[in-house]
C-alpha positions in Angstrom: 9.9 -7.7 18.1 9.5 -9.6 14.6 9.0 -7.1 11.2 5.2 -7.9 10.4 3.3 -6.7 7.7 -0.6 -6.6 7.9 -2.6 -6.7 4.8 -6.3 -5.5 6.1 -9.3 -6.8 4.3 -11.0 -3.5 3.1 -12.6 -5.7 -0.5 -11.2 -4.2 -3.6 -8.9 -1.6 -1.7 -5.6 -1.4 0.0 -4.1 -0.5 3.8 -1.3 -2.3 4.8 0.6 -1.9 7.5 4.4 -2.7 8.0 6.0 -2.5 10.8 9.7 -2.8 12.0 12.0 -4.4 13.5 13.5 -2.2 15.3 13.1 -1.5 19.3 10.4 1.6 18.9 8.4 -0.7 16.5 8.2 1.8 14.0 5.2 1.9 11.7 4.2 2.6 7.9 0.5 2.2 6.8 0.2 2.3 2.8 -3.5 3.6 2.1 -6.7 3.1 3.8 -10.1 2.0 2.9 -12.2 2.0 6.2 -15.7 1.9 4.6 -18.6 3.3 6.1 -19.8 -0.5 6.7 -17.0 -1.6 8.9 -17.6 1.9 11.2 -21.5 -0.1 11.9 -21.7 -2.3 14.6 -24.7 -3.9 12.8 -23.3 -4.7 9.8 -20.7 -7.4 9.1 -18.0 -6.3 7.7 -14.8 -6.5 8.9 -13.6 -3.8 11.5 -10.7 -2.9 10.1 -10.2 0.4 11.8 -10.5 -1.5 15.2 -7.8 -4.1 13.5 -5.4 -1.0 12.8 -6.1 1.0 16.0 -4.9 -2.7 18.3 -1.7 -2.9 16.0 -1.1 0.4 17.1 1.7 2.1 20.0 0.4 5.3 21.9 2.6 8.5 22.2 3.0 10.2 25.4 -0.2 11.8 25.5 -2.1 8.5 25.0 -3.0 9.2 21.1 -2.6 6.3 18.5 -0.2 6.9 15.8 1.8 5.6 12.8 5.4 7.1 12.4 4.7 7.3 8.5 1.4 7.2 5.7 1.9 6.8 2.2 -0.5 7.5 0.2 -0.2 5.5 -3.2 -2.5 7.9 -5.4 -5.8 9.7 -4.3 -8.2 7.1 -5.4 -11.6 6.2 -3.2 -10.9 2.9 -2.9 -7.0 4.3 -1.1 -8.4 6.8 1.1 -11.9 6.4 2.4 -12.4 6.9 5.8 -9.4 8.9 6.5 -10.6 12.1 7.5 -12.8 10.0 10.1 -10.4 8.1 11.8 -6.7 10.7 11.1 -6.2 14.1 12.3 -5.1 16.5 9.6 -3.9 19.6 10.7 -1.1 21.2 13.6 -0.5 18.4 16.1 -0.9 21.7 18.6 -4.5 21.4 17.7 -5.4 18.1 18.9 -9.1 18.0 20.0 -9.5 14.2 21.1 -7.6 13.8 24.3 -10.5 13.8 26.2 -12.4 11.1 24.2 -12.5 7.2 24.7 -9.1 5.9 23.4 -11.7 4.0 20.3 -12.8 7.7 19.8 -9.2 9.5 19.2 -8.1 10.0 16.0 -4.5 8.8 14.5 -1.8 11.0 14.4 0.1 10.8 11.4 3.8 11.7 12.3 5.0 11.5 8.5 3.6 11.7 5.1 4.7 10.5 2.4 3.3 11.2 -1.1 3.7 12.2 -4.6 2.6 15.6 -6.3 2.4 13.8 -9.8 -1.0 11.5 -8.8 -2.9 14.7 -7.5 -1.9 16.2 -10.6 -2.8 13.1 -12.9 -5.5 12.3 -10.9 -7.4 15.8 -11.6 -6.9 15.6 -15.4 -9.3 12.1 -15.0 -11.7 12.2 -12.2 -12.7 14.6 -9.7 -11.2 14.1 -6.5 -12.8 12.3 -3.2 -13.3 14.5 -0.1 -11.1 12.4 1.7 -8.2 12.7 -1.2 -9.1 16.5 -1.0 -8.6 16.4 2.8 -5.4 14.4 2.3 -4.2 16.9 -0.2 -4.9 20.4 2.3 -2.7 18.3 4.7 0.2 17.9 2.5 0.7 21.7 1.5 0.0 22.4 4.7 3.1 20.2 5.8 4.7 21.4 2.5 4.8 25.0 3.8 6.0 24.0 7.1 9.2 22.7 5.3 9.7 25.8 3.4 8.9 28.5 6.7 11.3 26.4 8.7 8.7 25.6 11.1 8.6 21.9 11.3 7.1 20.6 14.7 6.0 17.3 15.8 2.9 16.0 13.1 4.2 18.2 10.3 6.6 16.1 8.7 6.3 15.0 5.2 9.0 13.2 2.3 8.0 13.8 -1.2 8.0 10.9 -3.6 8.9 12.0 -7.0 9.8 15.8 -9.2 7.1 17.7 -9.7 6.9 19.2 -12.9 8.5 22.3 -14.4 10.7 22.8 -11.0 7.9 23.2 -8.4 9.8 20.8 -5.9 13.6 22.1 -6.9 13.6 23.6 -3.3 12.1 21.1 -1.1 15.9 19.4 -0.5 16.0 16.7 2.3 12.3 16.1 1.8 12.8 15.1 -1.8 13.2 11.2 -2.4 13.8 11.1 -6.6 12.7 8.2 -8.7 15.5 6.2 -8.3 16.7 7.2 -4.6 17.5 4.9 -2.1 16.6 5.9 1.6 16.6 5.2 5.1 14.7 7.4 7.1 11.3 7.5 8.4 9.5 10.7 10.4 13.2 12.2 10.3 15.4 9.3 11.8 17.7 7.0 10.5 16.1 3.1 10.6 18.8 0.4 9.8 15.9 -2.2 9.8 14.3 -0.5 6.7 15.9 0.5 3.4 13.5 1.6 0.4 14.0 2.6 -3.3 11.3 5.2 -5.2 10.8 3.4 -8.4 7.2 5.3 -9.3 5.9 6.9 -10.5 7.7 7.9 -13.1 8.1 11.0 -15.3 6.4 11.6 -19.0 8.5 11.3 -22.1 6.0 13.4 -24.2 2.4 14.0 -24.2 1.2 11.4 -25.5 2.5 9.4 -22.9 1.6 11.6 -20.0 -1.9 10.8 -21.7 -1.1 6.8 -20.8 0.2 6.5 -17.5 -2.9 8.9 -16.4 -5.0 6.4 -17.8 -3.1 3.7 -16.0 -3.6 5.7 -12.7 0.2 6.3 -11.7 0.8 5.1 -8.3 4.1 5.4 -5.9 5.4 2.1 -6.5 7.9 1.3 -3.5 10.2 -1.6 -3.0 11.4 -1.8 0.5 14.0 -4.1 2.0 12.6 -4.9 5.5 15.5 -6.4 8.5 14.3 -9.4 10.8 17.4 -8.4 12.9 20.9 -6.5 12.4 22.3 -9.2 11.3 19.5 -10.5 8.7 19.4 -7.0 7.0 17.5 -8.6 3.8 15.1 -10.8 5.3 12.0 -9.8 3.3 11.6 -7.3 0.3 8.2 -6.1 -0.5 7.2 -4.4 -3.6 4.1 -2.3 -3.3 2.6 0.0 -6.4 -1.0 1.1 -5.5 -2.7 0.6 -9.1 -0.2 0.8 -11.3 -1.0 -0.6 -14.2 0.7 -2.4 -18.0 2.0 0.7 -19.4 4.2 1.5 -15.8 5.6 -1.8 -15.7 7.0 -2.0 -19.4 8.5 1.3 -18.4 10.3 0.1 -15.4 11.5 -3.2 -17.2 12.7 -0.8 -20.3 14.9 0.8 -17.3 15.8 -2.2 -15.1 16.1 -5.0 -17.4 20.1 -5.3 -17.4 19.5 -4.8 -13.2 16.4 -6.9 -12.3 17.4 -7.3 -8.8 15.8 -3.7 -8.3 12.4 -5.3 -9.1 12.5 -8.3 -6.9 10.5 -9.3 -4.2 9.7 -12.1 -1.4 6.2 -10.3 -1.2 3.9 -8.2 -3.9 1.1 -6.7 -3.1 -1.0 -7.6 -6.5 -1.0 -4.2 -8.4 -4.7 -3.2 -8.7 -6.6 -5.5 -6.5 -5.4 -8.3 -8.8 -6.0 -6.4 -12.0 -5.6 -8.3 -15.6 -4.6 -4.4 -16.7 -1.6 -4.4 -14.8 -0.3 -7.2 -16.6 -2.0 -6.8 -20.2 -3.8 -4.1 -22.6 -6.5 -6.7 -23.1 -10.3 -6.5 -22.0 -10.9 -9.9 -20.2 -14.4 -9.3 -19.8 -14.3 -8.9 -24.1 -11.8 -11.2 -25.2 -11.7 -13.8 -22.2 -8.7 -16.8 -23.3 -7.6 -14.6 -26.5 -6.4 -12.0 -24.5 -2.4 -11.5 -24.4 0.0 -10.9 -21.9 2.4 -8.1 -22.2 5.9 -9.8 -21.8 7.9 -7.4 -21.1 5.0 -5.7 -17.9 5.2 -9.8 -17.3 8.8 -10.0 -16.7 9.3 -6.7 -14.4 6.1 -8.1 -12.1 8.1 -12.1 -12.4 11.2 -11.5 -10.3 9.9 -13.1 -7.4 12.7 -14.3 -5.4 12.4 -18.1 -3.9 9.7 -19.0 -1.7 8.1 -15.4 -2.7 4.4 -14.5 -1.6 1.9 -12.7 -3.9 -1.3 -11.2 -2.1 -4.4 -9.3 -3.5 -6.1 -7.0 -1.6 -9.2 -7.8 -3.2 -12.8 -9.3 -2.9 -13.1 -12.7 -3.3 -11.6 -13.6 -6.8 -14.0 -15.6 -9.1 -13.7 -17.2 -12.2 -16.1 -14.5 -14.1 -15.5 -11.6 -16.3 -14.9 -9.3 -13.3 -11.7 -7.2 -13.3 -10.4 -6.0 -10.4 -10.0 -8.8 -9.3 -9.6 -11.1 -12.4 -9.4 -14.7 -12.3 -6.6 -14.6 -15.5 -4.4 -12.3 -13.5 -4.3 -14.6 -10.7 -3.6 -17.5 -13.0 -0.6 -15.5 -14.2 0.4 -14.8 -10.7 0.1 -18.8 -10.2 2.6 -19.4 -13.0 5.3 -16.5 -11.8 5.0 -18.0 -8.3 5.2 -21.8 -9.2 8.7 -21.5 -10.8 10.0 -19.9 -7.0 7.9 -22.5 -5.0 5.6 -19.5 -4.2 1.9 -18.6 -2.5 -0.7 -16.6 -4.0 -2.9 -15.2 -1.2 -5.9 -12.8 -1.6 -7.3 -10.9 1.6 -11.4 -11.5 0.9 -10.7 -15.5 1.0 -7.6 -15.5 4.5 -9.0 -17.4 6.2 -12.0 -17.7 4.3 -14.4 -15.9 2.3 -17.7 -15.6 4.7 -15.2 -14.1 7.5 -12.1 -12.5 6.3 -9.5 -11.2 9.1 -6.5 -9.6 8.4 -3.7 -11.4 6.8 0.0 -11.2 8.9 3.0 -11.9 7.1 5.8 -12.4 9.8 9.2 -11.4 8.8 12.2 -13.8 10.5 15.8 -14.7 9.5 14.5 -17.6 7.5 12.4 -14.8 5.1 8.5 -14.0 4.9 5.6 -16.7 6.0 2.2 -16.4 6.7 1.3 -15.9 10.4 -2.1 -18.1 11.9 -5.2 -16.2 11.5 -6.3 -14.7 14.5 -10.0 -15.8 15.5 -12.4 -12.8 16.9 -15.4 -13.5 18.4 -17.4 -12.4 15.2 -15.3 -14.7 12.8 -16.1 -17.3 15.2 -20.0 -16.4 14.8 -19.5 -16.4 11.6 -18.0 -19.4 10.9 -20.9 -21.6 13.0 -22.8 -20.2 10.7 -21.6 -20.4 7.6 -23.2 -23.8 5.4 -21.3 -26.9 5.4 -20.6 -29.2 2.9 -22.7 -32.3 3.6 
């Protein structure tokens, strides 16, 4: 089976799902965004939650699943609709056998998050029941670690230090910033190989002050196998909503070793964000604005052929950021010295009737898969006005 990742359009939002190479298929979904829209059968848009739930394997007991969820940071537009359509809590307590398989909710085998956003995130903006949901389920997986009771559904990995030594005992489950690993809900995966490279830790208080601003995501970049003997086929860099301030940071520390930052796929920090690549206003300054070289050059080491997609809305040349029409210009540029692709979910395969963009992973890299046509993208498109 082929390593395929899914980029699902949820509008300006993420949930992506990779999945392996490997002979269980093993999964990994970064956020979700199921709006209340897409759980309506009357209204148009996209059911993504159906999308996921098909991409899906069942367990023994006939419940959905994904071996791992990482949460990038607790923002809305990362987490709606989780407590809806995940179960959170001991896997013991299961309440959904009985229902339709539609109707169960998805186990989460794995988590995998990081303490700093939930602690950033409260010093800015309240959290979203669904974030507060997500967060329960984490200490609750937390404590199972540190009683020794781990079971099936309680596993989690912990992306980044905590602050003043509040995760010096969490061991095994600890991936540092920095850390290279290999394993996903507790076993060894040669077809996947990932480096923690966010978020990163304050230098003083001031700073601490910016990268909250900047809304400090896990940023991932994962090496992704097409086969045992094509260990590097794709590498995909993924970084929630980090923004300019984090990737200055991470070129400061991986200038004089840029192969850490390269990629054949980025997922478009931000929704396509001009703020991930600039302290400029768009919307004020429009063409004056500048671009920070050195948050340039850490998002620019695209590798040849290299894909860039933004999990976005439609991307119009306005004064809206996310998603900005000057960011995807600079995208353009960065991708048009590696033969590249800029992609953005809202438009694939077109804007009226978006459908989840596949990226299929092979020994000859990363490429963009056909879109699938459902029956309500076909309705859709003999709709839709034609030129003429």
């Amino acid at each position: 089976m082929n390593a395929n990742l899914t980029f699902f359009p949820v509008g300006c939002g993420d949930m992506t799902l990779v999945r392996m190479a490997d002979e269980e298929a093993t999964t990994l979904l970064i956020d979700c965004n199921i709006r209340a829209a897409a759980d309506d059968s009357d209204d148009p848009t996209r059911n993504v939650a159906a999308d996921l739930r098909e991409r899906l394997q069942r367990d023994s007991e006939g419940r959905p699943y994904v071996d791992a969820f990482l949460l990038s940071h607790p923002d809305k537009d990362h987490c709606t609709g989780l407590e809806a359509h995940f179960y959170l809590g001991p896997l013991t307590d299961y309440p959904d056998d009985k229902k339709p398989d539609a109707e169960k909710r998805i186990v989460i085998r794995e988590i995998w998050s990081s303490p700093i956003v939930f602690r950033r995130a409260s010093k800015t903006l309240p959290l979203c029941p669904d974030a507060k949901a997500f967060s329960r389920e984490v200490k609750r997986r937390v404590q199972c670690f540190r009683d020794g009771a781990v079971g099936e559904g309680d596993r989690i990995r912990v992306m980044g230090e905590d602050e003043d030594g509040k995760t010096d005992d969490l061991g095994d489950i600890l991936v540092k910033v920095g850390d290279r690993f290999q394993t996903i809900n507790g076993k060894h995966n040669a077809y996947f190989n990932a480096q923690l490279l966010a978020p990163l830790p304050s230098d003083s208080d001031d700073d601490e002050d910016v990268v909250s601003k900047n809304h400090s995501s896990v940023i991932l970049n994962m090496t992704l196998a097409s086969s045992l003997s094509f260990l590097d086929s794709c590498r995909f860099l993924t970084a929630g909503d980090a923004e300019v301030a984090i990737w200055e940071r991470l070129w400061k520390r991986y200038r004089d070793t840029p192969d850490v930052l390269s990629y054949d796929v980025l997922q478009a920090p931000h929704h396509c964000s001009w703020h991930s690549l600039s302290y400029d206003s768009w919307s004020k300054l429009k063409e004056k604005v500048e671009v920070a070289a050195d948050a340039r050059s850490a998002l620019a080491q695209a590798r040849y052929g290299a894909i860039i997609i933004a999990s976005s809305k439609p991307i119009k040349d306005d004064d809206a950021d996310p998603p900005c029409v000057r960011a995807r210009r600079e995208y353009k540029a960065i991708l048009a010295e590696h033969d590249g692709v800029f992609l953005c979910t809202g438009e694939s395969p077109n804007s009226w009737a978006p459908e989840p963009l596949e990226i299929e992973i092979t020994a000859a890299g990363a490429k963009k898969k056909a879109a699938r046509k459902s029956a309500a993208a076909a309705v859709a498109a003999a709709a839709a006005p034609r030129a003429g």
